[in-house]
C-alpha positions as CSV (number, residue, x, y, z in Angstrom):
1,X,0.0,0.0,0.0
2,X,1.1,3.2,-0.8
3,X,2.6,5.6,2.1
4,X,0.4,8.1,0.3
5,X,-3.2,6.0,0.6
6,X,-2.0,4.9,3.9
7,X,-2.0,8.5,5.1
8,X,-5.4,9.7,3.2
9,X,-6.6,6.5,5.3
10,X,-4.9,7.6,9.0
11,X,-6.2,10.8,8.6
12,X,-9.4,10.5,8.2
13,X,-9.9,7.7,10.6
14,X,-8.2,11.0,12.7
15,X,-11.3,12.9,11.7
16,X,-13.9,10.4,12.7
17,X,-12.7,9.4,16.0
18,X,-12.5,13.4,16.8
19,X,-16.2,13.9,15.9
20,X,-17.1,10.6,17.9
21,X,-15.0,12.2,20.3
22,X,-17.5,15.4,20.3
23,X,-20.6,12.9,20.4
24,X,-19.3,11.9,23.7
25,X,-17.7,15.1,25.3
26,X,-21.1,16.9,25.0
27,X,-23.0,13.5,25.4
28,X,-24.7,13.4,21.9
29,X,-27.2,10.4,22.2
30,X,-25.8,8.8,18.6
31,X,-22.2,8.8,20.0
32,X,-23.0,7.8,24.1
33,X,-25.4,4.9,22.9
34,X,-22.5,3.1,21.5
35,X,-20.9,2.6,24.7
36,X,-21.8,-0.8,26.3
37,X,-24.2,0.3,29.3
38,X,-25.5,3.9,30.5
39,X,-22.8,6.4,32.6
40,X,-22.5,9.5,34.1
41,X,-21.1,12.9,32.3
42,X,-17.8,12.4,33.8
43,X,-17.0,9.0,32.3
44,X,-18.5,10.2,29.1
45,X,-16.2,13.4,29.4
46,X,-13.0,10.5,30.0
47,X,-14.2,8.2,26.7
48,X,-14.2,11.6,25.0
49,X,-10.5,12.3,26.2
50,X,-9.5,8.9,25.6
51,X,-10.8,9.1,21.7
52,X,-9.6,13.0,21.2
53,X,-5.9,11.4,22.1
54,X,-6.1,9.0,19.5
55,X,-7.6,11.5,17.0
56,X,-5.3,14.0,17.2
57,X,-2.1,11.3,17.5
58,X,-3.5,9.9,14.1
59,X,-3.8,13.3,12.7
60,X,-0.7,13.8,13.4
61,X,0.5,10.7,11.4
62,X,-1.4,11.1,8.8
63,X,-0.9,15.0,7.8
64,X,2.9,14.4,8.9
65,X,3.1,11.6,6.5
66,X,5.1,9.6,9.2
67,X,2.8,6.0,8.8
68,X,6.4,4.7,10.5
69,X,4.6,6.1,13.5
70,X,1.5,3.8,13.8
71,X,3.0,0.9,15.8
72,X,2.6,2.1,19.0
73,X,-1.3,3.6,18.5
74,X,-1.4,-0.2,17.1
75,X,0.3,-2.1,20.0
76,X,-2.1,0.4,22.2
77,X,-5.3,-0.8,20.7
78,X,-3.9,-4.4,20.6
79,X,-4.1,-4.4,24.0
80,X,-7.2,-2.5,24.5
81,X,-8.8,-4.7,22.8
82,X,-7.6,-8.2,24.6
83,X,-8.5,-6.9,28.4
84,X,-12.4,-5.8,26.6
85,X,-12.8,-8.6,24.6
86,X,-11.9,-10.7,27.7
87,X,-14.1,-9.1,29.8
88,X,-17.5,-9.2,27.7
89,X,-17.1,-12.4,27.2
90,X,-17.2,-13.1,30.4
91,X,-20.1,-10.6,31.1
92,X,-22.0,-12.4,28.4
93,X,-20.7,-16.2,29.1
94,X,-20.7,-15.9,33.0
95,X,-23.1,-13.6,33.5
96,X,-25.6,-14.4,31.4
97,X,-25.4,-10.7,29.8
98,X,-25.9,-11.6,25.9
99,X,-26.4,-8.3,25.0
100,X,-22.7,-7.5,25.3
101,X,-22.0,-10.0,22.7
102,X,-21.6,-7.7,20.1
103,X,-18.9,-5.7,22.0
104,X,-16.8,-8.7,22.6
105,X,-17.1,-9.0,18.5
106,X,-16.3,-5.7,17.8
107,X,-13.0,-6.2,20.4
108,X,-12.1,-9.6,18.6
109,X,-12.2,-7.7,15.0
110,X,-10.4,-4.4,16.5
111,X,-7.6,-6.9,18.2
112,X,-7.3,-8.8,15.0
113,X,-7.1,-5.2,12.6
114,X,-4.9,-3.4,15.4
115,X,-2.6,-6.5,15.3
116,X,-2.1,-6.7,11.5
117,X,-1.9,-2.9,11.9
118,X,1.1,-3.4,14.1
119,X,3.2,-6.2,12.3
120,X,2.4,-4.6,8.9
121,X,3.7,-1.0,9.8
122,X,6.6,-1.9,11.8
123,X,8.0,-2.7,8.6
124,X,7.9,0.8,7.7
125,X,11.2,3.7,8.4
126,X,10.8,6.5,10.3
127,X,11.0,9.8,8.2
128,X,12.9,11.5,11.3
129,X,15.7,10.2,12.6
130,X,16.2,12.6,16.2
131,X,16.6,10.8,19.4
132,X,14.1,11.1,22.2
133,X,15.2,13.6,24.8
134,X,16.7,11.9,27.8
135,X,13.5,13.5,30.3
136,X,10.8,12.6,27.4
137,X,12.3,8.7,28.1
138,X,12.3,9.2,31.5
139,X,8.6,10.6,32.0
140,X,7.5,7.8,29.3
141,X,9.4,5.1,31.9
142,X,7.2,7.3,34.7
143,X,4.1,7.0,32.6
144,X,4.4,3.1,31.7
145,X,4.4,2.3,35.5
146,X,1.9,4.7,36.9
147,X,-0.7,3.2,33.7
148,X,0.3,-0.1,34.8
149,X,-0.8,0.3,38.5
150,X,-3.6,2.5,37.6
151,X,-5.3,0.2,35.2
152,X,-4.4,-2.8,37.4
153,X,-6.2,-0.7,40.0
154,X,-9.1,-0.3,37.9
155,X,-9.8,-3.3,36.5
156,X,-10.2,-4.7,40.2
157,X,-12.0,-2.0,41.0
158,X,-10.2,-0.1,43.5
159,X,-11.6,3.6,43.6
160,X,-8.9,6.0,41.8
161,X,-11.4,8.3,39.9
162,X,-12.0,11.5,41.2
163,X,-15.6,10.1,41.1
164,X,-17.7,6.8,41.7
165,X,-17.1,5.0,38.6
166,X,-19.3,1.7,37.4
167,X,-17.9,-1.3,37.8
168,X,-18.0,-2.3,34.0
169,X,-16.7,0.9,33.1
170,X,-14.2,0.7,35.6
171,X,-12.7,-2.6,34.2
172,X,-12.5,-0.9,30.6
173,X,-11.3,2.0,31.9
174,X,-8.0,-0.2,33.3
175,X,-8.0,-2.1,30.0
176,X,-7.7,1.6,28.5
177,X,-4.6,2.3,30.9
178,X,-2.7,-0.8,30.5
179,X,-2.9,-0.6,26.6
180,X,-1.7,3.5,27.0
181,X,1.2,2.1,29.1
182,X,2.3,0.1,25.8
183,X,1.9,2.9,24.0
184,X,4.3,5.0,26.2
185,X,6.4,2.0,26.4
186,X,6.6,1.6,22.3
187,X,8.4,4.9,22.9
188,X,10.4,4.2,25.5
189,X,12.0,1.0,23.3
190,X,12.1,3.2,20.2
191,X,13.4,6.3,20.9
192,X,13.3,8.4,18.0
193,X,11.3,11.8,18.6
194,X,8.5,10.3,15.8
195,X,8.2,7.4,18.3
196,X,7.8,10.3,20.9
197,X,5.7,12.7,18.9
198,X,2.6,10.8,18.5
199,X,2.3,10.1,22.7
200,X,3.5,14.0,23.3
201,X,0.8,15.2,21.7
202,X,-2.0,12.1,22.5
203,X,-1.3,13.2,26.4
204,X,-1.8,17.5,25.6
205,X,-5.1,16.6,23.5
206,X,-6.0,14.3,27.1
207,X,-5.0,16.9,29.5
208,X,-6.8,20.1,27.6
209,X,-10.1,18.6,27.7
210,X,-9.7,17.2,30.9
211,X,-8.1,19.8,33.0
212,X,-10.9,22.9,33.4
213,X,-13.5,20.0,34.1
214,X,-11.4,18.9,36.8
215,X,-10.2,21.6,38.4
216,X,-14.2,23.1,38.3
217,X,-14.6,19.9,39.9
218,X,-12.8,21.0,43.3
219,X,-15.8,22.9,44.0
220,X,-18.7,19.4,44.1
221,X,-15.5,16.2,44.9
222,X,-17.0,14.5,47.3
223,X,-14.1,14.3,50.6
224,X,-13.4,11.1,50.1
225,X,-12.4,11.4,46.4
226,X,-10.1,15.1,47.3
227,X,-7.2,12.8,47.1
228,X,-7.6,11.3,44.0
229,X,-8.5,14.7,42.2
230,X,-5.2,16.1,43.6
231,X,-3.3,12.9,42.2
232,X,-5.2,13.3,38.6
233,X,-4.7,16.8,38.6
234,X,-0.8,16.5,39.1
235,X,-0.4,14.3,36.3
236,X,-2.5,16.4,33.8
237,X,-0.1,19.3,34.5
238,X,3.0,17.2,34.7
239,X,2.1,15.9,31.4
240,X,1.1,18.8,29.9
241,X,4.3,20.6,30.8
242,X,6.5,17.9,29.1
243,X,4.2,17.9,26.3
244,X,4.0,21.9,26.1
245,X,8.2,22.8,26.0
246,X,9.5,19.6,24.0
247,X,6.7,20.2,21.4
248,X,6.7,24.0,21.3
249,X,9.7,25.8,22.8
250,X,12.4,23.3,22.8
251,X,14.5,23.9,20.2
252,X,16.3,20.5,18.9
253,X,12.2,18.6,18.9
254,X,9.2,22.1,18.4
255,X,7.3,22.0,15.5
256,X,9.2,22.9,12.8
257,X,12.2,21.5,13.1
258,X,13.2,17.9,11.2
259,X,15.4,15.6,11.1
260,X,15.3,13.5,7.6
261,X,16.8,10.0,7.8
């Protein structure tokens, strides 16, 4: 396939998970209803962020023309979509939930395109060559274990939200995490700033819709989430920061510069 078509095809799948993205973010009933069970605005605000990462990240890939790039948004779904196909099985198996079914299909098919996706592109050269900046690595390495023990936490339930979460959603939600450490870790592995890129700006495109929601939420939290909020809040801005002076100010990895291989 041609890196041209490949691009025409990243891009716009960037477009349609950003208006999807929209559908949930102002909880559109076309977009919400395609989540497996009813939730609250928050978790819908959180899908929202989740899918306006991956939207902007293939955007990125796809206007850059760096399809080089698309392993690690792969490996990231990949493992998305093991934990969720997993788990409606079970729902629907074990539980006698059949009208999940469907999700655990849609998992199985988005496991078996993401993991095509991933052993097909990583054939593929990187247009730019840069390293990864030594503290990018580092917060990546930072990122990798706080997903880990965050979507471990999730998927057992433990309360780390800054709010009461379902218990389904909580389980995907952890399945989310754990395949967003991989995609951090991709980076970490492969350090060249196009393996760095893509997660830079994933993380802004997360923290921008989530930060003024969350700090407006200081004023409602109940006291025994406070903690939590702090914690979230802490990474947002941590992340953002990174994000913020190694993809506009710094001057060896900002926008405008390039490396060619």
């Amino acid at each position: 396939m041609k890196r041209m078509t490949v691009n025409g095809v990243v891009f716009l799948l960037g477009i349609l998970m950003l208006l999807l993205a929209f559908g949930f973010i102002f909880r559109i009933p076309i977009a919400t209803a395609l989540w497996p069970w009813p939730d609250g605005r928050l978790s819908h605000l959180f899908i929202g962020s989740i899918l306006v990462a991956a939207s902007v990240a293939a955007l990125w890939i796809g206007g850059a023309g760096e399809p080089g790039a698309l392993p690690a948004g792969a490996l990231n779904v990949f493992v998305i979509a093991i934990g969720s196909s997993i788990y409606f099985f079970e729902l629907a198996f074990r539980e006698g939930r059949s009208d999940l079914l469907p999700f655990g299909f849609v998992s199985v098919l988005s496991l078996l395109a993401s993991g095509i996706t991933f052993l097909w592109s990583r054939r593929l050269s990187l247009h730019d060559t840069r390293p990864t900046p030594l503290l990018v690595r580092l917060s990546f390495g930072i990122f990798f274990v706080a997903l880990i023990l965050a979507g471990g936490a999730l998927i057992l339930r433990a309360p780390i939200f800054p709010w009461a979460l379902n218990p389904d959603s909580s389980v995907l939600f952890g399945c989310i995490f754990i395949g967003d450490a991989f995609y951090f870790l991709h980076g970490l592995l492969y350090p060249s700033w196009h393996n760095a890129c893509g997660q830079l700006l994933s993380f802004l495109a997360y923290d921008l819709v989530l930060i003024g929601p969350f700090l407006s939420l200081f004023k409602t939290v109940e006291p025994d989430f406070f903690l939590n909020l702090i914690v979230y809040i802490t990474v947002l801005v941590f992340s953002g920061l990174i994000a913020v002076y190694f993809l506009f100010i710094n001057l060896q990895t900002r926008f405008g510069t390039y490396s060619k291989a």
